[in-house]
C-alpha positions in Angstrom: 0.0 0.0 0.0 2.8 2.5 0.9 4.6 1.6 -2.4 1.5 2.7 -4.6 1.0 5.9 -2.6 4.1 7.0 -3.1 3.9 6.3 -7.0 0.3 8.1 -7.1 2.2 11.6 -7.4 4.8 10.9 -10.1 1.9 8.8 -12.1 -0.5 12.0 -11.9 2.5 14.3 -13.1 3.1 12.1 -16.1 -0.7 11.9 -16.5 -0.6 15.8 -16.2 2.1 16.1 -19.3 0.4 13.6 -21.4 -3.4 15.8 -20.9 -0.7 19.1 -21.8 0.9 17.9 -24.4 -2.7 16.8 -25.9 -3.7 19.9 -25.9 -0.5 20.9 -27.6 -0.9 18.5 -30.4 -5.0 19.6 -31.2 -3.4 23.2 -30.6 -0.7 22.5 -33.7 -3.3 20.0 -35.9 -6.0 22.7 -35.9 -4.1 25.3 -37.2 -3.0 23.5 -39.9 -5.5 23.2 -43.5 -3.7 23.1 -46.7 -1.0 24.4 -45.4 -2.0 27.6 -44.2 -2.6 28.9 -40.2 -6.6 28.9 -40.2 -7.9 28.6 -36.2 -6.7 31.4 -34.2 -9.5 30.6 -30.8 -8.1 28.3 -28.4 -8.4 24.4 -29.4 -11.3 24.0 -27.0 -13.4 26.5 -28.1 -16.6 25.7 -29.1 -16.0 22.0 -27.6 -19.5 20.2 -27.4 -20.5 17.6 -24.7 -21.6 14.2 -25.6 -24.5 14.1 -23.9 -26.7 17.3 -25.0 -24.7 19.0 -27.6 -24.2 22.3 -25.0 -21.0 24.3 -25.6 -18.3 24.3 -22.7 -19.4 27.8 -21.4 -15.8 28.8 -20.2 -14.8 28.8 -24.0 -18.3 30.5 -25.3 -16.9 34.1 -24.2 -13.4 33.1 -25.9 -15.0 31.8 -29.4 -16.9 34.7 -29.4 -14.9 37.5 -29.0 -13.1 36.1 -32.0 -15.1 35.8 -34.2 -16.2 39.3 -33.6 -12.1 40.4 -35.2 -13.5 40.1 -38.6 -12.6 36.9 -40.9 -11.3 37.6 -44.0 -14.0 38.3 -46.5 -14.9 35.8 -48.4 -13.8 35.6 -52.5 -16.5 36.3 -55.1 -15.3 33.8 -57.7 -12.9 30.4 -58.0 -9.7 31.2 -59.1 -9.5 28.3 -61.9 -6.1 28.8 -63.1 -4.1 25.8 -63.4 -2.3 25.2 -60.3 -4.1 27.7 -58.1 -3.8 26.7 -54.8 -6.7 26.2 -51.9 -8.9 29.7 -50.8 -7.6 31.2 -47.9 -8.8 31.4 -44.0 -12.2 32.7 -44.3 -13.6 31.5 -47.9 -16.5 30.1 -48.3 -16.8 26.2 -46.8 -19.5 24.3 -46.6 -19.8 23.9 -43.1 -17.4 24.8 -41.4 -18.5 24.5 -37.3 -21.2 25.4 -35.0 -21.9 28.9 -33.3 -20.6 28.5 -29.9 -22.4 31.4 -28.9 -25.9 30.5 -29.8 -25.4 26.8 -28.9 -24.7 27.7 -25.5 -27.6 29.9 -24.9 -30.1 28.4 -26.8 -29.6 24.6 -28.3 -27.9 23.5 -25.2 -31.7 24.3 -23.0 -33.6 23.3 -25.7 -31.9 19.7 -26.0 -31.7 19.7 -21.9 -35.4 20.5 -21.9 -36.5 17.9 -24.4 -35.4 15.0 -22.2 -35.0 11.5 -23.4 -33.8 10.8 -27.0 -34.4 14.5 -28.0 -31.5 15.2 -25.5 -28.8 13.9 -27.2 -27.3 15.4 -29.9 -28.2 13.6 -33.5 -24.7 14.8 -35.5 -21.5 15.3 -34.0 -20.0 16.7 -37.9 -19.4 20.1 -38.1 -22.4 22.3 -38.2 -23.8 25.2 -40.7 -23.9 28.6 -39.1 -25.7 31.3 -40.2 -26.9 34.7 -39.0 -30.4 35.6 -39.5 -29.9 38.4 -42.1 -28.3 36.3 -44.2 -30.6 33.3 -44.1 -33.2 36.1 -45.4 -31.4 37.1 -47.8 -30.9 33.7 -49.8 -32.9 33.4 -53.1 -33.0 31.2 -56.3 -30.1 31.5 -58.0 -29.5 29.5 -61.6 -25.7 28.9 -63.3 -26.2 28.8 -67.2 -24.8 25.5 -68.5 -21.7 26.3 -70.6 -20.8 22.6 -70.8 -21.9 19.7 -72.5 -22.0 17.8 -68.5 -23.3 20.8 -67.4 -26.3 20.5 -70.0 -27.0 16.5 -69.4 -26.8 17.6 -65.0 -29.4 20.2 -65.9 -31.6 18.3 -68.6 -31.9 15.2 -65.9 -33.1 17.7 -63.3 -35.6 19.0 -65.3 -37.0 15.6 -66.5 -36.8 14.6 -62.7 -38.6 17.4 -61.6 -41.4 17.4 -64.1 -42.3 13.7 -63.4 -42.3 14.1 -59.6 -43.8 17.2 -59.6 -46.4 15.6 -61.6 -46.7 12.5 -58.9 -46.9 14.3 -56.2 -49.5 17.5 -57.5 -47.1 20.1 -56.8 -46.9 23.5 -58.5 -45.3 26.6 -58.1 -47.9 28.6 -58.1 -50.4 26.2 -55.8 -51.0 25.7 -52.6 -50.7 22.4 -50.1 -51.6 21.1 -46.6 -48.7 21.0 -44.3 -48.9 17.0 -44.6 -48.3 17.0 -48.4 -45.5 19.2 -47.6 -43.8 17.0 -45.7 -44.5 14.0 -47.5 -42.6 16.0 -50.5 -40.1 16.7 -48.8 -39.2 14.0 -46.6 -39.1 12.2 -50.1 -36.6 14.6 -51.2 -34.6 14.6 -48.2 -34.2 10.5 -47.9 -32.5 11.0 -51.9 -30.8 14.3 -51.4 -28.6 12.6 -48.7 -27.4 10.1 -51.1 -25.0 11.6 -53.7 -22.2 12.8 -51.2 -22.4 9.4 -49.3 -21.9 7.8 -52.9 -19.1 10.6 -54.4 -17.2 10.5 -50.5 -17.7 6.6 -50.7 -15.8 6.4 -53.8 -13.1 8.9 -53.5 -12.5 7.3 -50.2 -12.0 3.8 -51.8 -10.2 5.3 -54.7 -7.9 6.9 -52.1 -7.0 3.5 -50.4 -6.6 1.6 -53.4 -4.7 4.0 -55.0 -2.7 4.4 -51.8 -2.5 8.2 -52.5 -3.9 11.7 -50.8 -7.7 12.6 -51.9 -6.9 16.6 -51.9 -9.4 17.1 -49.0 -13.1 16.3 -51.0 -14.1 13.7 -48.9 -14.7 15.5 -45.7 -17.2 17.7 -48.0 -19.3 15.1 -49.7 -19.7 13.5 -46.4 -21.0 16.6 -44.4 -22.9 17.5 -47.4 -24.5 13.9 -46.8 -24.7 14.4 -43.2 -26.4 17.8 -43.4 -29.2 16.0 -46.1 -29.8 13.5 -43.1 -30.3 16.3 -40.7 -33.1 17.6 -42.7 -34.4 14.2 -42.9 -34.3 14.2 -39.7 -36.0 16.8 -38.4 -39.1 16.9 -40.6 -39.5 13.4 -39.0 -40.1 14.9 -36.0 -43.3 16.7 -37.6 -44.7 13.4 -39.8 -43.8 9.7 -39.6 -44.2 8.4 -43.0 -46.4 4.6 -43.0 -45.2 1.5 -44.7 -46.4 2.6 -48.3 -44.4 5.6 -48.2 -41.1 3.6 -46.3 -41.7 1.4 -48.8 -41.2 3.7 -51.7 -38.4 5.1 -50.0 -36.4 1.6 -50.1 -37.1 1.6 -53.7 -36.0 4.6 -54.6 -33.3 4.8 -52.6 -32.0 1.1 -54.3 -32.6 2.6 -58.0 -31.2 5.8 -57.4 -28.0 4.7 -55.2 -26.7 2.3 -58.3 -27.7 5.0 -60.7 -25.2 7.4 -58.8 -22.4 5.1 -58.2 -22.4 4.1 -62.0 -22.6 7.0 -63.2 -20.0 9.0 -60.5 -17.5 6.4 -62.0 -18.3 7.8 -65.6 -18.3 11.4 -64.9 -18.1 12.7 -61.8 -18.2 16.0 -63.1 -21.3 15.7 -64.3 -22.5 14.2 -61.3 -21.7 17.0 -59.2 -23.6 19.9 -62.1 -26.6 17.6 -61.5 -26.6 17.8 -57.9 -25.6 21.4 -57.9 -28.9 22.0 -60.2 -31.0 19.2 -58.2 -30.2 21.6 -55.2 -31.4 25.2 -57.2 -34.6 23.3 -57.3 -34.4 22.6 -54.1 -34.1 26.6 -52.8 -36.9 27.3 -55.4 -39.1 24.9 -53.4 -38.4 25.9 -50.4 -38.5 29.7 -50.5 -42.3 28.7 -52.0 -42.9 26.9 -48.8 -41.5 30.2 -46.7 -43.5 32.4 -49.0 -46.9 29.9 -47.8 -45.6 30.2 -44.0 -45.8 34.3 -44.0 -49.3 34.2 -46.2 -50.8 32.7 -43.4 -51.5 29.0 -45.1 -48.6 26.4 -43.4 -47.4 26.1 -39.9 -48.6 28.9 -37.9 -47.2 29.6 -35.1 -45.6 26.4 -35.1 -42.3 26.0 -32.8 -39.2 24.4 -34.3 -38.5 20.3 -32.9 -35.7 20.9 -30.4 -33.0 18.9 -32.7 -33.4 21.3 -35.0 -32.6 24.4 -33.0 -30.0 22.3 -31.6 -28.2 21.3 -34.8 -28.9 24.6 -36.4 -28.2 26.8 -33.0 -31.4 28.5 -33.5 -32.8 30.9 -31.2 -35.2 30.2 -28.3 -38.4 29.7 -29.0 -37.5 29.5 -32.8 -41.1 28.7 -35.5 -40.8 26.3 -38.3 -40.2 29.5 -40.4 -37.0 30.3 -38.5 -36.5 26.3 -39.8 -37.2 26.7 -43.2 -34.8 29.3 -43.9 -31.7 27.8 -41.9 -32.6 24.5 -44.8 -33.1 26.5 -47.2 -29.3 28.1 -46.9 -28.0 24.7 -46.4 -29.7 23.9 -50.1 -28.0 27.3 -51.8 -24.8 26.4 -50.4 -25.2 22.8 -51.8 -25.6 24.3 -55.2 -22.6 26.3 -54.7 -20.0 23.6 -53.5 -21.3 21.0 -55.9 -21.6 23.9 -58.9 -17.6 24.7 -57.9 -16.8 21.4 -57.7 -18.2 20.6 -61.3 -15.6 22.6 -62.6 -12.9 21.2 -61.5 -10.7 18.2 -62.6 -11.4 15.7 -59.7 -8.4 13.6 -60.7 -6.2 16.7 -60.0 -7.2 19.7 -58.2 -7.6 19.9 -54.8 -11.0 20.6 -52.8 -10.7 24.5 -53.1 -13.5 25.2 -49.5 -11.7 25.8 -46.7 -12.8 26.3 -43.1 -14.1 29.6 -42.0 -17.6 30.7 -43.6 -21.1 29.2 -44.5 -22.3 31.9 -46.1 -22.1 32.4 -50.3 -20.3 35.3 -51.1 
């Protein structure tokens, strides 16, 4: 017994440089991304627990005092000279982290309040973060094909859309219940998650097999994936689909999974101009649906599910309108990433998004 007291204080000191030099290494690993010094908070800012998502409040104060020095504004076009390196600290990403700040005051008590399964945080990837003039400022935006893969993305969309709008009697111009909203787009959402999941599966194989470096898509397409589910998620919170509808769900999931992966091996490029155009679409619809919410005619008054304003760091007491427009930036700055990433020569140039900003220049 007197033997392992008296090693108790040398093992705590070596336990004590181990946790330092821990911090030393995150300190170093985060400030490096393509080479360039891009986190300038302390590596524990913005840390989130386990168990309800919450910020660690001795950092909140840190984080947010610097992110209040200005980042670097972001660029206004790619830079597609040959050999151009990566943007710099601040360019547009896709996204990039949480907002400690709003997490700790808001989606921390919401999650806490929720209690059971709704208390524990459904994502642990980085997070979009927005502020609430920008979210109202997003619109439908369109990139004129130039291309011949840019014309067969767009053509495919169009076709798509046509049919299914057909299917499921949506227009434009129309109106529909909240139900046959969600049906629409929890429909969308289960097939909107799958193209990064497929284009991050293979570059992630390719990588291995190869046994050489992927130039830094994969961790896009796979938060691009991620943020799909998230969608997916929360609407489920407001409708659970019945066996017909799951059932259609397999289906389509099987047929258009295999469509992707065959045709992501053909042309990736043209893979990522159709996604980019699937996801115009997808702002069109919904800034329709937010233009329904202020008329008066979907979800009045209806309070956001907690995962949401805990994934999204919405205020407290934030509506299903407040919801609406944090998806809807996630679906403009899908179009932009996979628009970009058309353009590019995936065999050679590197991922171009750095950490630093969600929001399109």
């Amino acid at each position: 017994m007197l033997q392992t007291a008296q090693l108790l204080p040398g093992l705590n000191q070596h336990l004590g440089a181990l946790a330092c030099s821990s911090r030393l290494i995150s300190a170093v690993a985060l400030t490096q991304h393509h080479g360039a010094a891009v986190v300038t908070a302390s590596p524990w800012s913005g840390f989130r627990g386990f168990a309800t998502g919450a910020v660690n409040p001795s950092t909140t104060s840190a984080a947010a005092g610097s992110a209040g020095q200005g980042a670097p504004a972001p660029p206004t076009r790619l830079d597609m000279k040959p050999g151009g390196g990566s943007f710099a600290a601040g360019a547009v990403a896709p996204h990039p982290g949480i907002n400690p700040a709003r997490m700790a005051a808001d989606s921390a008590s919401a999650a806490a309040s929720a209690g059971g399964d709704a208390a524990l945080a459904e994502s642990y990837m980085a997070h979009p973060a927005y502020t609430d003039e920008y979210v109202e400022s997003v619109r439908p935006t369109h990139v004129t094909p130039r291309k011949l893969h840019q014309h067969v993305g767009l053509r495919t969309i169009q076709v798509f859309r046509y049919l299914f709008d057909k299917a499921t009697g949506y227009s434009p111009t129309g109106s529909m219940t909240e139900a046959q909203w969600l049906r629409r787009m929890i429909f969308l959402e289960t097939v909107a998650g799958c193209p990064g999941m497929v284009a991050g599966m293979l570059r992630h194989l390719k990588s291995l097999r190869s046994m050489s470096r992927d130039r830094g898509w994969i961790h896009t397409l796979l938060e691009e994936a991620e943020n799909e589910r998230m969608h997916l998620i929360t609407f489920l919170q407001l409708r659970q689909p019945g066996p017909a509808f799951r059932a259609m769900v397999i289906l389509a999931q099987g047929v258009f999974f295999n469509a992707y992966f065959l045709a992501y091996l053909l042309s990736p490029r043209t893979c990522h101009a159709f996604v980019g155009f699937l996801e115009e679409e997808a702002v069109k619809t919904y800034t329709h649906a937010l233009e329904e919410i202020d008329a008066g005619r979907l979800w009045k008054d209806t309070p956001a599910p907690p995962v949401a304003v805990q994934y999204w760091g919405l205020r407290q007491g934030a509506n299903m309108r407040d919801l609406i427009l944090a998806v809807r930036a996630d679906e403009a700055c899908h179009a932009h990433v996979n628009h970009t990433l058309s353009q590019l020569n995936p065999a050679t140039d590197a991922n171009p998004f750095a950490t630093g900003a969600s929001q399109l220049p």
